[in-house]
C-alpha positions as CSV (number, residue, x, y, z in Angstrom):
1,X,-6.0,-11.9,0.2
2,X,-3.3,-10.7,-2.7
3,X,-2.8,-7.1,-2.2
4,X,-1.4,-5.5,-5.7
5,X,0.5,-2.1,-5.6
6,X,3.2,0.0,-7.6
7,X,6.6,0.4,-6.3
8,X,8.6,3.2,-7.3
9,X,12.4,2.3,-7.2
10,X,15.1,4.7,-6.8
11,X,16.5,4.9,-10.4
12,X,13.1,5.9,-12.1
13,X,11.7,2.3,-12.5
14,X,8.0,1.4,-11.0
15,X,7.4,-2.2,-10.6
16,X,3.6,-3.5,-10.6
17,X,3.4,-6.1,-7.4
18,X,1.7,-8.7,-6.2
19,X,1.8,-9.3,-2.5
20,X,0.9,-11.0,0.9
21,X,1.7,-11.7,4.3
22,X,3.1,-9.2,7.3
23,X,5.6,-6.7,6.3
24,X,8.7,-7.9,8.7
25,X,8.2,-11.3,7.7
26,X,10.9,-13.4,6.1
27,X,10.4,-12.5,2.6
28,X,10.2,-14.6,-0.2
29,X,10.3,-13.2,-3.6
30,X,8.7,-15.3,-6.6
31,X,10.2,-13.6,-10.3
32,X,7.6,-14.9,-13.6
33,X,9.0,-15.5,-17.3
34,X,7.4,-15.1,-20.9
35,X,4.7,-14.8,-21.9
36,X,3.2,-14.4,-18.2
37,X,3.1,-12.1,-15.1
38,X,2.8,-12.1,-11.8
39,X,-0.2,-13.3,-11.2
40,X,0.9,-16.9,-12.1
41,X,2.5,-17.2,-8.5
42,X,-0.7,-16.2,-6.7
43,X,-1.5,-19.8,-5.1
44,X,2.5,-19.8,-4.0
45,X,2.0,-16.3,-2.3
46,X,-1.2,-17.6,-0.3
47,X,0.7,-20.5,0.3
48,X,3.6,-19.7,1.9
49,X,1.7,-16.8,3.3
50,X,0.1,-19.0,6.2
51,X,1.4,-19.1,9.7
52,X,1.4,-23.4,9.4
53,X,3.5,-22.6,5.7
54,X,5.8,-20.0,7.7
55,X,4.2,-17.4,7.5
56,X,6.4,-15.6,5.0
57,X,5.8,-12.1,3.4
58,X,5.3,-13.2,-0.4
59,X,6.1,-10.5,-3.2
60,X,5.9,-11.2,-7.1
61,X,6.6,-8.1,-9.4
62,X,5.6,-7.7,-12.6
63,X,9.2,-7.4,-14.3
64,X,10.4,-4.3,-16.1
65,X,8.1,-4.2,-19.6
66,X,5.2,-6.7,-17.8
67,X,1.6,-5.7,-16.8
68,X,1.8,-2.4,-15.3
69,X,5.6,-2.1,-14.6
70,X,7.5,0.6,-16.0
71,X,8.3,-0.6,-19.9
72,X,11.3,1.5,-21.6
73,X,11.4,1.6,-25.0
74,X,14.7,1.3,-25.6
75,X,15.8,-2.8,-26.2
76,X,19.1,-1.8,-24.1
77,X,16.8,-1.2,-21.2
78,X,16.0,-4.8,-20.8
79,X,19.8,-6.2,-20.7
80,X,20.7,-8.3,-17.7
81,X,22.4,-5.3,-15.4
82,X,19.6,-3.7,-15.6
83,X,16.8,-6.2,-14.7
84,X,19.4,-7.0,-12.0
85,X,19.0,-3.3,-10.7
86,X,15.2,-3.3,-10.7
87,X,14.7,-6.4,-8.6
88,X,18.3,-5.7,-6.0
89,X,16.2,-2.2,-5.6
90,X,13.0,-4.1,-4.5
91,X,14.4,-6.3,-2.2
92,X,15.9,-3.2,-0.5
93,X,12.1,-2.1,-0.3
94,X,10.7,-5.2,0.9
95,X,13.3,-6.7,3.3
96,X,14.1,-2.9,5.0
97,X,12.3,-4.4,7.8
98,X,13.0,-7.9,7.2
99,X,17.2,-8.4,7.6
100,X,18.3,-6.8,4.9
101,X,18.2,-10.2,2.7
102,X,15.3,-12.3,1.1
103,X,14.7,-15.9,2.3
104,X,14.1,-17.4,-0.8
105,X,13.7,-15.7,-4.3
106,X,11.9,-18.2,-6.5
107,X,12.1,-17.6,-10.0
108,X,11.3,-19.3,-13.3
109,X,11.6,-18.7,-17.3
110,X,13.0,-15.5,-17.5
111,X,12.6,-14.5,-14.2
112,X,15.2,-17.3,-13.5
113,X,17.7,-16.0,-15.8
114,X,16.9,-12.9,-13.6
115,X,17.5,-14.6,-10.5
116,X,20.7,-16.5,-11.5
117,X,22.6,-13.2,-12.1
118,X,21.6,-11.7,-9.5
119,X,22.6,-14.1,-7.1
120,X,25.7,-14.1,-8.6
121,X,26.4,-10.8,-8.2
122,X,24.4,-9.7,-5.5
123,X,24.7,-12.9,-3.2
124,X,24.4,-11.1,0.1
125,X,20.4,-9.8,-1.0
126,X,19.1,-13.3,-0.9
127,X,19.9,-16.8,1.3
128,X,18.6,-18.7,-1.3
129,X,17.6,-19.6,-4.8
130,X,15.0,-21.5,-6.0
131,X,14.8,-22.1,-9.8
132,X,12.2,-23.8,-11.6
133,X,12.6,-24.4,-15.4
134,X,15.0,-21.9,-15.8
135,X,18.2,-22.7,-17.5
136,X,21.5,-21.5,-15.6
137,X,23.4,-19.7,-18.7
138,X,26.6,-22.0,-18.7
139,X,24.0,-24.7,-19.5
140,X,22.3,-23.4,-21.5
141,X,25.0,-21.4,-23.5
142,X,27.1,-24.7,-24.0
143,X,23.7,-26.2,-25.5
144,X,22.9,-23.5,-27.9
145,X,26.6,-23.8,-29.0
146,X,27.0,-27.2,-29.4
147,X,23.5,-29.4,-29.3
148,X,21.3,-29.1,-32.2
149,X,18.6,-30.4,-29.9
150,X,18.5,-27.5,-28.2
151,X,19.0,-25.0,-31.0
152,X,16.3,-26.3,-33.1
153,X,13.9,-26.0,-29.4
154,X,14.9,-22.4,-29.1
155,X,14.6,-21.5,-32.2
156,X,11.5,-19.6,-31.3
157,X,13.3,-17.0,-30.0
158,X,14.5,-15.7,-33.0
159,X,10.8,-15.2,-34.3
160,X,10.3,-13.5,-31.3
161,X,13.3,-10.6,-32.1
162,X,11.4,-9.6,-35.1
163,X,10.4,-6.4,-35.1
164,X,6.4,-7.8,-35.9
165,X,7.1,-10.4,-33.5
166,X,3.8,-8.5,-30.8
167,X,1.9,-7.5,-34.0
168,X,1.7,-10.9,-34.9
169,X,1.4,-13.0,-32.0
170,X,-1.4,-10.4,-31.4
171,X,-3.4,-11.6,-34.2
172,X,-6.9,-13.2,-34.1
173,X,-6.9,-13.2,-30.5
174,X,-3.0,-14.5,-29.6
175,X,-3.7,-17.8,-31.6
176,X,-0.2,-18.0,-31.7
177,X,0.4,-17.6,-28.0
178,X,-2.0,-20.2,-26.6
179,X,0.1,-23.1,-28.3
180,X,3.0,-21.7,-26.0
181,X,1.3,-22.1,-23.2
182,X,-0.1,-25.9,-23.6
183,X,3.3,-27.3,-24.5
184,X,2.9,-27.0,-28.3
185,X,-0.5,-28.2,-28.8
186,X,-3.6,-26.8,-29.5
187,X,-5.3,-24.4,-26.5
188,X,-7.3,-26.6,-25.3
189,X,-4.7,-29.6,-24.7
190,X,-4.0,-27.7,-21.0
191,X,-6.8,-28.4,-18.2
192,X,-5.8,-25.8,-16.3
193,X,-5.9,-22.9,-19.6
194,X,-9.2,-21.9,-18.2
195,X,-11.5,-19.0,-19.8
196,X,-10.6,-17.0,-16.5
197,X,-6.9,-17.9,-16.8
198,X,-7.2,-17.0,-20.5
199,X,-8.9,-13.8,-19.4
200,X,-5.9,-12.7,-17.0
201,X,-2.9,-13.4,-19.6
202,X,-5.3,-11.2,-22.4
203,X,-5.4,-8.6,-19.5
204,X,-1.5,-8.6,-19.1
205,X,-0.9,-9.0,-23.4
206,X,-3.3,-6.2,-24.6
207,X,-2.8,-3.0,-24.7
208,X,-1.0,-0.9,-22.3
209,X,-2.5,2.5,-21.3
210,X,-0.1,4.3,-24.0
211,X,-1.5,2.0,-26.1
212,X,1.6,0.5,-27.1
213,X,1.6,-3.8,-26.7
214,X,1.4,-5.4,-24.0
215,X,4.1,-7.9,-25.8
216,X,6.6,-5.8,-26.7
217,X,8.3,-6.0,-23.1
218,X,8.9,-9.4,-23.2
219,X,9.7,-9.6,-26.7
220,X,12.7,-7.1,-26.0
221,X,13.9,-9.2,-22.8
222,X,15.1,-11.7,-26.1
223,X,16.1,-8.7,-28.6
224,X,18.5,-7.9,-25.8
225,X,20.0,-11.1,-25.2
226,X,22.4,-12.9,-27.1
227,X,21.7,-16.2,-25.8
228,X,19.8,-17.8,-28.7
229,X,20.4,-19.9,-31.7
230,X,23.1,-19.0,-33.9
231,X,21.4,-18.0,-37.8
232,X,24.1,-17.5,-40.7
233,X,23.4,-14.0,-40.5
234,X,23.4,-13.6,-36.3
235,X,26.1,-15.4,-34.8
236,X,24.1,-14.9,-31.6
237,X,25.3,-17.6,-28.6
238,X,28.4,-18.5,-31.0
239,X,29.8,-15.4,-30.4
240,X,29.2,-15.2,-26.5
241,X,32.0,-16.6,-23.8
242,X,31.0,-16.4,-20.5
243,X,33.6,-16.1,-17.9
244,X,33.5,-18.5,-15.2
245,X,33.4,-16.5,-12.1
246,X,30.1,-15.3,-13.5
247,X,28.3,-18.3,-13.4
248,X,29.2,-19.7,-10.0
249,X,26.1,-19.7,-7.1
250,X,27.4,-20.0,-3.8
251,X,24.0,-20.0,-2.5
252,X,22.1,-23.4,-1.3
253,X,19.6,-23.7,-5.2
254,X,16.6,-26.0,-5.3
255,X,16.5,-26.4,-8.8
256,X,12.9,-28.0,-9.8
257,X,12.7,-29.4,-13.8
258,X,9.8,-30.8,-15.6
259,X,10.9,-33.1,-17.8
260,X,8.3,-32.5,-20.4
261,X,9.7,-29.0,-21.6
262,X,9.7,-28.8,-25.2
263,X,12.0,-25.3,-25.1
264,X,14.1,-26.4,-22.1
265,X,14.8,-30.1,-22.7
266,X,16.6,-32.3,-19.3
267,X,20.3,-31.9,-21.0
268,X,20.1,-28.5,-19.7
269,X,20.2,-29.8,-16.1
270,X,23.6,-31.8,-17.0
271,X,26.5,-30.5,-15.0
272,X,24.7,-28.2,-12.9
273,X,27.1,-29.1,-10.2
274,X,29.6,-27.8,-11.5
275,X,28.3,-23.8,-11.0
276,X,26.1,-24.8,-8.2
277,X,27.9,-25.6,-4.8
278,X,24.9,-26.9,-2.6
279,X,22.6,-28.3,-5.4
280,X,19.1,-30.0,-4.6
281,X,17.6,-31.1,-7.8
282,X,14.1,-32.5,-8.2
283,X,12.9,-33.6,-12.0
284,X,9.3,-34.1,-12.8
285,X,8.6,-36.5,-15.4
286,X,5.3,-35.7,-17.0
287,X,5.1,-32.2,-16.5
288,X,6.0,-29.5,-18.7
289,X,7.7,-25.7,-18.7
290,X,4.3,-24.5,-16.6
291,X,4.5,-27.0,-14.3
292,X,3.9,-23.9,-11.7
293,X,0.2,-23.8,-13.2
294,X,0.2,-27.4,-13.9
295,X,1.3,-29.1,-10.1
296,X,1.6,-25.9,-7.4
297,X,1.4,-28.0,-4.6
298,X,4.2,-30.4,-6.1
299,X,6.2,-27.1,-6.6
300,X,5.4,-25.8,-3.2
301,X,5.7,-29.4,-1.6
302,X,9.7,-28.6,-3.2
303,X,10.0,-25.4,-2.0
304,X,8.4,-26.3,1.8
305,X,11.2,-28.9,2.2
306,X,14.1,-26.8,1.0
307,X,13.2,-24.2,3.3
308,X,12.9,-26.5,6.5
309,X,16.3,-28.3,5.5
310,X,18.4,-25.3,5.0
311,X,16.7,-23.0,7.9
């Protein structure tokens, strides 16, 4: 059973949870991306959940400007320090009891670039990282600069700054969104786009009770960033340097890539070794950016080893 609750945090944030297993458990923590929430992880929490899995105390929040989680309206609000802060605060919460320190937080899409900072900066919160189609941000900043590849695959995001950007991909009941979500093709390409899964992301993309969107959270995780493609009029990642002592993970990272990712294609995994000190690296041919609704128990076959090996 999946218990959901709202956790207040000490610097005036609530984050909307998902949650099972003991409290006192090892604890790992599962961060979503765009355009989802936390329920995508809800066969992973069960998972790991049980005794023969480890018996683990799962947790996925909503993130800042998701679901039911606080959403400011400010765009500076949703720049990395502060998504940092949020989820550093709830693993205080939820490992009080548990060692001070998460056993795994397992993160993808946004939630990875979440996850990749914070480990960074935070490295003593969390013994370690599991990423799944996430890019780490000296990838994927050198492949926005320099690969046309990739610029032209992220060019989404700068539809996705404009200031319409919720109003539209509202429209006619998200037509626009459903596409994201089945790999570029039509919405019913996906087996696994079911009416009930359908109904769960409408739940989470509506309206929120101020009646503002339910989009315009995520949309301003990519107004805040500077890491997309470079326009004449937005130098965007041209004008970013990123110092290396903030991209290194001294943590042992399972990174887990499906090949088939028409956003994040495989060049981004190139040189991963070179910010990553104890790398395990599984690719997926076949499978695409939602590979977590797409194969769980491939992902959680992944994520079972890499907890046994590095106990």
């Amino acid at each position: 059973m999946i218990d959901t609750f709202l956790q207040p945090l000490p610097h005036g944030i609530t984050l909307s949870c998902r949650a099972t297993g003991q409290r006192g458990r090892p604890v790992l923590m599962f961060l979503h991306g765009f355009p989802e929430a936390a329920f995508v992880w809800d066969e992973l929490l069960l998972h790991f959940a049980r005794p023969e899995n480890g018996g683990y105390r799962c947790v996925a929040p909503n993130l800042r400007g998701f679901e039911k989680s606080s959403a400011p309206v400010e765009v500076s609000a949703y720049r990395p320090k502060h998504l940092v802060q949020d989820i550093a605060a709830l693993i205080a919460v939820e490992t009080a009891t548990a060692g001070g320190a998460l056993a795994c937080l397992v993160a993808h899409d946004w939630g990875g670039a979440v996850a990749w900072n914070l480990v960074n900066q935070r490295p003593e919160l969390v013994k370690k990282l599991a990423i799944v189609n996430s890019p780490h941000p000296g990838t994927f900043l050198r492949e926005l600069q320099s690969n046309p590849k990739q610029q032209a695959a992220s060019a989404y995001m700068n539809f996705l700054i404009r200031p319409d950007a919720e109003q539209l991909l509202s429209q006619n009941d998200f037509e626009r969104l459903w596409p994201f979500l089945t790999n570029g093709h039509g919405g019913g390409s996906a087996s696994w786009l079911t009416e009930s899964v359908k109904n769960q992301y409408r739940a989470v993309w509506g309206p929120r009770a101020d009646g503002s969107s339910g989009l315009t959270g995520g949309c301003n995780y990519y107004r805040a960033s500077p890491l997309r493609p470079p326009r004449p009029e937005d130098p965007a990642a041209a004008a970013v340097t990123l110092p290396r002592e903030v991209l290194t993970i001294a943590l042992p990272t399972l990174v887990v890539w499906a090949l088939d990712d028409i956003a994040l294609p495989p060049e981004l995994i190139d040189g991963l070794g070179d910010y990553i000190a104890n790398l395990t690296l599984h690719t997926v041919p076949g499978a695409t950016h939602w590979i977590v609704h797409e194969q769980p128990h491939r992902v959680a076959k992944y994520l079972q080893d890499f907890l046994l090996q590095h106990k």
